[in-house]
N, C-alpha and C positions, 0 to 999 in steps of 0.2 A: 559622429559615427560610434557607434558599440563596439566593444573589444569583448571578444568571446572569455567567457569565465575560465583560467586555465587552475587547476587546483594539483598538488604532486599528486601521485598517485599513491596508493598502501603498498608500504616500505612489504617484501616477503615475510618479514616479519610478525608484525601482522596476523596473518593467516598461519603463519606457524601456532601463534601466540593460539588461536582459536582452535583447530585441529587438535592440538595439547588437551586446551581444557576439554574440548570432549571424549578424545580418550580416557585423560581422569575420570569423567564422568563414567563412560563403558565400566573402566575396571573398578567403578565403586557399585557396580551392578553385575559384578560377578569377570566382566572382560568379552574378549570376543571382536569379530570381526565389523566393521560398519564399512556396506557398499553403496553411494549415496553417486548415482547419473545425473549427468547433466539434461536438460531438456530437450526432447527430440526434435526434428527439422518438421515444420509443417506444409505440408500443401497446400497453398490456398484454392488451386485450380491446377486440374492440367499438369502442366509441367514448370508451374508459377508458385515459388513460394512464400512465405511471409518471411520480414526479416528474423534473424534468429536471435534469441536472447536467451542468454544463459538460466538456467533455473536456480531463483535466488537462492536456496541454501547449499548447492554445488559452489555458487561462485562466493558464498561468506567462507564458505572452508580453505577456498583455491585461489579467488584470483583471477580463473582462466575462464576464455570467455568462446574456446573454438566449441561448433558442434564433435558428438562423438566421444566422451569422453565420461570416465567413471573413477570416480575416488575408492581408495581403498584403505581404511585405516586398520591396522591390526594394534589391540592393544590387552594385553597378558601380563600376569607379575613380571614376566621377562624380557617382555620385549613392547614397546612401542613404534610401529611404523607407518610410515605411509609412502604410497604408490598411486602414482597416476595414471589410467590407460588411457590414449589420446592416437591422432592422428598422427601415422608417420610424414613424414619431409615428401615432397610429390611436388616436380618441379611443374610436371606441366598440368597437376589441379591448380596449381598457385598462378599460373596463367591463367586462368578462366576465374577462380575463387578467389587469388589471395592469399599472404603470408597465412603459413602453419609454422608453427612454434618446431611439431616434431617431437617425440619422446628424449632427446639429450639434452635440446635446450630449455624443453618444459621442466627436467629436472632441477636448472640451474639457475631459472628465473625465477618459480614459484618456489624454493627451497623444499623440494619433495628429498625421502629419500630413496626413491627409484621411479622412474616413466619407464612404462615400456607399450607396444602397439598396441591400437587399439584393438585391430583383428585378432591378435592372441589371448582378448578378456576369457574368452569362453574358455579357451584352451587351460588357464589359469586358476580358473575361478574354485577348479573343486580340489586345486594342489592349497588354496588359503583358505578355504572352509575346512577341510581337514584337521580332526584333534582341537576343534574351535567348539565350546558349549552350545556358544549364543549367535547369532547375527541380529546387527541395525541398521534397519534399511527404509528404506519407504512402504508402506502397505497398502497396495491395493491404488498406486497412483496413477500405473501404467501399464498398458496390458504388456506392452513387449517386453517390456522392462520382466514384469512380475514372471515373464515365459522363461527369462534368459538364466532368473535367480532362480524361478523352480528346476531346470534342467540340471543347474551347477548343483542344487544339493542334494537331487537324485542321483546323481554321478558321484556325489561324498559319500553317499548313504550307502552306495553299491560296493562301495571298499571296505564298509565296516565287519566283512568277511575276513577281512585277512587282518581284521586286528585296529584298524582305524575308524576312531569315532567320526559321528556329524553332528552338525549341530539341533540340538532340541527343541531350541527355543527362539522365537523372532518377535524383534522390538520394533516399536515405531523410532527410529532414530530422529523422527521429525518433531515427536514429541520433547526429546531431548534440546532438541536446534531450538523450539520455538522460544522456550526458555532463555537460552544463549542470545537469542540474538533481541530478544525484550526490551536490555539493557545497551544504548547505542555508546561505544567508546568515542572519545574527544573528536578521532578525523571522520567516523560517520559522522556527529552532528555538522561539522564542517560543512561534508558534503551534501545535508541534507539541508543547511545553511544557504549553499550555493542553490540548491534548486529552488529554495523558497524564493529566493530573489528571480530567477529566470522565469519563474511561474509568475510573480508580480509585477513584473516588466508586460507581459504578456496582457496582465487583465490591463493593465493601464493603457497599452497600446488600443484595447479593442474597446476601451472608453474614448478614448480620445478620438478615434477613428470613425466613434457612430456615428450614423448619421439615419434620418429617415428614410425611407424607400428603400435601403438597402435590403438585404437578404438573409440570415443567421449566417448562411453559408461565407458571407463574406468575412464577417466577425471572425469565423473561425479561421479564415485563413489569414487574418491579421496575426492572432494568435501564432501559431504554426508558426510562421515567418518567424515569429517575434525570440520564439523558445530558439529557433535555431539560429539566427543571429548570436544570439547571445551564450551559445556553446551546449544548448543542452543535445545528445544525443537521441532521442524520441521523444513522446506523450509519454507522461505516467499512464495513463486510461485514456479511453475515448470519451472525449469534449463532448462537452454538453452547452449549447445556445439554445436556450428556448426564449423565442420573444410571447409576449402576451401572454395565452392560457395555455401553450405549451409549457410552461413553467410549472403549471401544476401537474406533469405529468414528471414522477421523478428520475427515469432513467433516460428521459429522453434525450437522441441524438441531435445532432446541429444537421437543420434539411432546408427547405428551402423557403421557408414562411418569411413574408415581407415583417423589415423593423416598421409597427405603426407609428405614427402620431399619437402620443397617449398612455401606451402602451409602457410595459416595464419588459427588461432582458435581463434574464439569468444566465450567468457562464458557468460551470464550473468545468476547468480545465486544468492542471499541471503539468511539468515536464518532468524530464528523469533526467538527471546528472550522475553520471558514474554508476546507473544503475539504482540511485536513491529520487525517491518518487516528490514531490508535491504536490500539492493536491489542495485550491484555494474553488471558493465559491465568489462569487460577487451580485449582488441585482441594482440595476440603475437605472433610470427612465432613459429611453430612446430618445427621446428630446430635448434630455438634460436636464428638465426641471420634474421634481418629483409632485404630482397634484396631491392634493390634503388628502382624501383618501389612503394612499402608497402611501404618503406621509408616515400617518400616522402607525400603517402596520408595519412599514420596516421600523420604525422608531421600538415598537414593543419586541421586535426580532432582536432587533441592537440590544437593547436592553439585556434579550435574554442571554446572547453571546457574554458580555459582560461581566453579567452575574455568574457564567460558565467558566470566565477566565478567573474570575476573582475565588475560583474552591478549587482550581488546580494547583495542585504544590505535594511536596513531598508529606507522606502520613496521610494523603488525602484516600475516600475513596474510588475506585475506578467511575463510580456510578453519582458521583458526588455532582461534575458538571451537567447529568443530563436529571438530575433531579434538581438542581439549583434551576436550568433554562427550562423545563417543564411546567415549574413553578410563574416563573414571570410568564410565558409562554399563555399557561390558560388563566391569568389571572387576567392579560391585554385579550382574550376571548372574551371573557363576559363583559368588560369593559368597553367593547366594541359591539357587545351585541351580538357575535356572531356563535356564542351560546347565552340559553336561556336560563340565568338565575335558577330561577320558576320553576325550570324542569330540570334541569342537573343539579342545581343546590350551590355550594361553597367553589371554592377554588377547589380543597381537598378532596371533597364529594367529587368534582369532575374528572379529577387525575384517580381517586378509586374508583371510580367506573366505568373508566376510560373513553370521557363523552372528548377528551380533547383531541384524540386520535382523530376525529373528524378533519382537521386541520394539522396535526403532526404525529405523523405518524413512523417516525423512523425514530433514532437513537442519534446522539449526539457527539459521540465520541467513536473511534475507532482507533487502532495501533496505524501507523507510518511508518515506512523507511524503505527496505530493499524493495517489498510490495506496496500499493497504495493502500490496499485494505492488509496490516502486515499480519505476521503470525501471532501468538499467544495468547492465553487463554484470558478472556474477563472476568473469571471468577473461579476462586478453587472446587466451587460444589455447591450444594445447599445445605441450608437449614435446616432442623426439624419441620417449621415452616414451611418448605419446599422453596422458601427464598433463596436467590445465589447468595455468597459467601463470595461480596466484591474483595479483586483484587487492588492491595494497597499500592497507591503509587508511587514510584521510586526517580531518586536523580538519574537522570540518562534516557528516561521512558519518553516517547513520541507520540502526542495523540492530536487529533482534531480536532476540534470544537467549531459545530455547525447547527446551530439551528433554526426552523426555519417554520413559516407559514403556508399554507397550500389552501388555497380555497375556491372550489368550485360552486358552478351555478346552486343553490340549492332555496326550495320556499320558504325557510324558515335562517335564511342568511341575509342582511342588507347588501340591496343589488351595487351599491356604488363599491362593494368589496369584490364583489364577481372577478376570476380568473387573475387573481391576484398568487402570483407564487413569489416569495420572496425567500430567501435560503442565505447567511453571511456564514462563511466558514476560513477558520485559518490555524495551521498548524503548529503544535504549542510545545518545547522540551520540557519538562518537565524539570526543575533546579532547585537547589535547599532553599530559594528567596522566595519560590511562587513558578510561575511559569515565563517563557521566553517566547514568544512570538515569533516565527522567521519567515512570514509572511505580508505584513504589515507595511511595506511598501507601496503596495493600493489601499488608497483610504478606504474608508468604513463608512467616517462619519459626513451627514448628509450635504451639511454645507459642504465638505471638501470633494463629496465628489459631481456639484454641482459647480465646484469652480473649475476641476478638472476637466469637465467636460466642457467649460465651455474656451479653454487655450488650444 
């Protein structure tokens, strides 16, 4: 039997430690207020909602994971503070909802230095804009949201009669965050350690499990079981099962297509642990044994993984892996035929004209962590050029490496490749030795996962 992954939780500490550095940050940009909401409560239907998840740069600052609630950091040559507005104590919502922390004890859990109700933010809000130059907040992310901050600084702005300034100036405070949270400290990777492994329990469960005749829909709920047995609290994203030529469809969801005879299954699926995402691809023949054809294209997809992992490390650049598997990528196109020498020319010629797009056409890397697709930027700008200006990668950085083959029916393709999608991704930390894999618990490599499939 599986024992659910138990991991400590982030000491207050922590999130003090982070709070700080953005303050600094504020007051080396002049100071000012930053009011940074949690994520509103959605509706799915009716009077049916979806569950609720904190909005990840509320919860890197806090901690705190109730709906209703808004951080408030004040940071001046004078003074550095922070306040949390939250839900008060309500015995009989906590009947029907569930423990609330409460404004006293949220003070002394998260190490704030003041909570007070939530109902009173509005009341509050234009006594702490007040005599403040600047505010950092989110822009333009939510309309009630953006309703609640325009009203508070029309209400600041109305006092500057009697002698009190407002503020002039609004920042993206999210630009600031993305930054901050780029770089994952020792217990995120932990954490984001633990999901890779719950996410890889997951695909091996739903290898081991296939079987013909079955249904995508099944797989997925192999999966599902598998993530919460083993402690994760949600999906990172919604799973993806595509058997056969639904594979070559990239977003697609798990529905109800029979696993053929023949046929190849793509998962890609992760869970979330503490709020830290994973996010793992796999493709394996539904029958366990891969025919020469699949063979041969997952072998040149492998390859490009590979070559993806082998230019991740530190000093690298962000763009380094998807032009190393690009590389491999359309050099196994012409070498399979499914471009034409003849008519695209070199391997270079193809990637400058972008005949390879025919077959891959996405990017190979993304950020990981709080989100599955996380924040910050891939590049500081361009060139005179008008090329980006890749960002260099650093210890602590979280990325993915996945790439992948898609090929559809086409006259000018050989047919025994038809409706072939194969995609291997797995999530890499970034270290002074190279990169870390915490994924790698489902095999890769071909023979291994025909032996796996067949215990």
């Amino acid at each position: 039997m599986s024992t659910p992954l138990h991991l400590a939780p982030f000491a207050p500490s922590a999130f003090v430690a982070r709070r700080t550095h953005l303050m600094n940050r504020m007051l080396a940009l002049g100071g000012g207020v930053a009011i940074i909401p949690t994520a509103p409560e959605v509706v799915r239907n009716r009077d049916a909602q979806y569950d609720f998840r904190p909005d990840s740069y509320f919860y890197y600052l806090t901690g705190f994971c109730e709906p209703e609630a808004v951080l408030v950091l004040v940071s001046t040559e004078h003074m550095q503070r922070s306040i949390l507005f939250c839900r008060e104590k309500n015995m009989e919502r906590e009947i029907w909802d569930g423990h609330r922390y409460g404004p006293e004890a949220a003070q002394k859990t998260f190490a704030l230095d003041e909570a007070l109700p939530f109902d009173a933010l509005k009341q509050h809000l234009p006594t702490l804009l007040a005599n403040q130059t600047q505010i950092f907040s989110p822009l333009l992310d939510n309309a009630t949201w953006d309703a609640t901050l325009r009203e508070a600084l029309n209400s600041a702005r109305s006092a500057t009669r009697s002698g009190v300034s407002a503020p002039r100036v609004v920042h993206d405070v999210y630009a600031l965050l993305d930054e901050q949270r780029l770089v994952k400290d020792g217990q995120e990777l932990e954490w984001m350690r633990a999901a890779g492994r719950i996410s890889a329990k997951g695909h091996v469960q739903a290898m081991q499990t296939c079987r013909v005749g079955q249904r995508e829909t099944d797989l997925e709920a192999e999966i599902l079981y598998s993530f919460a047995k083993d402690g994760a609290q949600h999906v990172a994203y919604s799973s993806i099962v595509a058997a056969g030529a639904n594979a070559c469809v990239l977003h697609y969801r798990a529905g109800s297509s029979l696993l053929n005879d023949g046929d190849l299954c793509l998962i890609d699926a992760g869970a979330e642990y503490g709020l830290y995402a994973g996010d793992i691809t796999r493709t394996f023949p539904i029958n366990g044994r891969f025919s020469p054809a699949q063979r041969a294209v997952y072998e040149i997809v492998l390859a490009a993984q590979e070559a993806a992992i082998a230019t991740t490390h530190v000093g690298a650049s962000f763009n380094a892996p998807h032009e190393a598997a690009t590389r491999v990528l359309t050099e196994g196109m012409l070498n399979l035929g499914l471009l034409d020498a003849n008519r695209v020319g070199s391997v270079d010629d193809a990637i400058h004209s972008g005949a390879h797009r025919q077959f891959y056409m996405h990017r190979t890397s993304h950020w990981i962590g709080l989100d599955v697709h996380d924040c910050g930027a891939y590049s500081s700008g361009q060139d005179n050029a008008q090329q980006p200006i890749w960002r260099t990668l650093q210890e602590g950085m979280v990325l993915t490496i996945e790439p992948g083959l898609y090929i559809r029916p086409s006259a000018d393709v050989p047919e025994q490749f038809w409706n072939i999608g194969i995609r291997i991704e797995d999530d890499a930390i970034v270290t002074a030795s190279g990169c870390e894999l915490t994924t790698r618990d489902v095999p890769v490599a071909i023979n291994d996962i025909e032996h796996l499939m067949k215990h």
